[in-house]
C-alpha positions in Angstrom: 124.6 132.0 77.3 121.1 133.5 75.8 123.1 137.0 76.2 126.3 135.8 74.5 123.7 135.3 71.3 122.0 138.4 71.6 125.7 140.3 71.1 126.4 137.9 68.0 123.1 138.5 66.5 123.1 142.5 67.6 126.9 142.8 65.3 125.3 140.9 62.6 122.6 143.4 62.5 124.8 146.1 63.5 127.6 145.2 60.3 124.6 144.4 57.9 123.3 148.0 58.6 127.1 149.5 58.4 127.3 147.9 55.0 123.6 149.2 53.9 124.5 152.8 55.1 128.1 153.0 53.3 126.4 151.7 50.2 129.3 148.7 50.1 126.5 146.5 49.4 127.4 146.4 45.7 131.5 146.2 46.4 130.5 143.0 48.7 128.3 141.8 45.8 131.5 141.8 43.5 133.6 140.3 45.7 131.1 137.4 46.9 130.5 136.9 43.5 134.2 136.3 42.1 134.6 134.0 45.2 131.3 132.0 44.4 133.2 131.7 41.0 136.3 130.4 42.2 134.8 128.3 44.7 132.4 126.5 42.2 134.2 126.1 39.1 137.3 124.6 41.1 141.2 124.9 39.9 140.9 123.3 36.4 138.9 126.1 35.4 140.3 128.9 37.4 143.9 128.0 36.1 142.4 129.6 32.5 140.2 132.6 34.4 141.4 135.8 34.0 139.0 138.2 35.0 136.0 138.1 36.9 133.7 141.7 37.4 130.0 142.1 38.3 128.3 144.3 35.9 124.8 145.4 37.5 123.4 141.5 37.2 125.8 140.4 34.7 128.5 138.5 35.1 131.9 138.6 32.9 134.2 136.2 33.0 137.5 136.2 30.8 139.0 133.2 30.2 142.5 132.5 28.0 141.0 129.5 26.5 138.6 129.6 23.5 138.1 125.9 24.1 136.8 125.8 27.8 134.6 129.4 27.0 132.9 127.1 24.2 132.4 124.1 26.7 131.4 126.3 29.7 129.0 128.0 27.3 126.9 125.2 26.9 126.0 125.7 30.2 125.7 128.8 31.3 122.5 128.5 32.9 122.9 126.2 34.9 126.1 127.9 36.1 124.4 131.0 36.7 121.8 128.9 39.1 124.8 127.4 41.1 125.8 130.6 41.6 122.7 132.8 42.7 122.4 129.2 45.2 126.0 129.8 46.0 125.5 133.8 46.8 121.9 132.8 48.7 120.6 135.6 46.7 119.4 136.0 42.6 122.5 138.4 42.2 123.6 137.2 38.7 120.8 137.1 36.1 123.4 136.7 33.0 127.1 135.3 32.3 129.2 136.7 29.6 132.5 134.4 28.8 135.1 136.1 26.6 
């Protein structure tokens, strides 16, 4: 049994350091981040997304409705904290809505 989780824990390790020396660290980044978007902001607001791309450490989202970028505007900080505890990491440090 003790062996069995030394072979998880070794492909972990051995997947973490593929990703590191490929430099896909960044493409994972994107795609963990448009999933921590979807996941958190649920249908009502994914219904009106249509774009989501990770800039460096910004975040931009397009949306098609002027009326939910103002509302979701108000609280952008507070999104990007769900987010960054979402990802486990501080990977966004600013949202843009348009």
């Amino acid at each position: 049994m003790a062996k069995r989780r030394n072979e998880n824990l070794n492909m972990s390790e051995a997947l973490q350091e593929f990703i590191k020396e490929n430099r896909l660290q960044k493409g994972m980044d994107k795609v963990d981040a448009r999933e921590a978007w979807r996941k958190l902001m649920g249908n009502g607001v994914n219904n009106y997304t249509t774009d989501i791309e990770l800039r460096g450490d910004t975040l931009f989202v397009a949306l098609s409705s002027s009326v939910l970028r103002e509302e979701l505007s108000l609280g952008k900080s507070k999104i990007v904290t769900m987010l960054n505890e979402d990802l486990g990491k501080n990977l966004v440090k600013k949202l843009v809505l348009r």
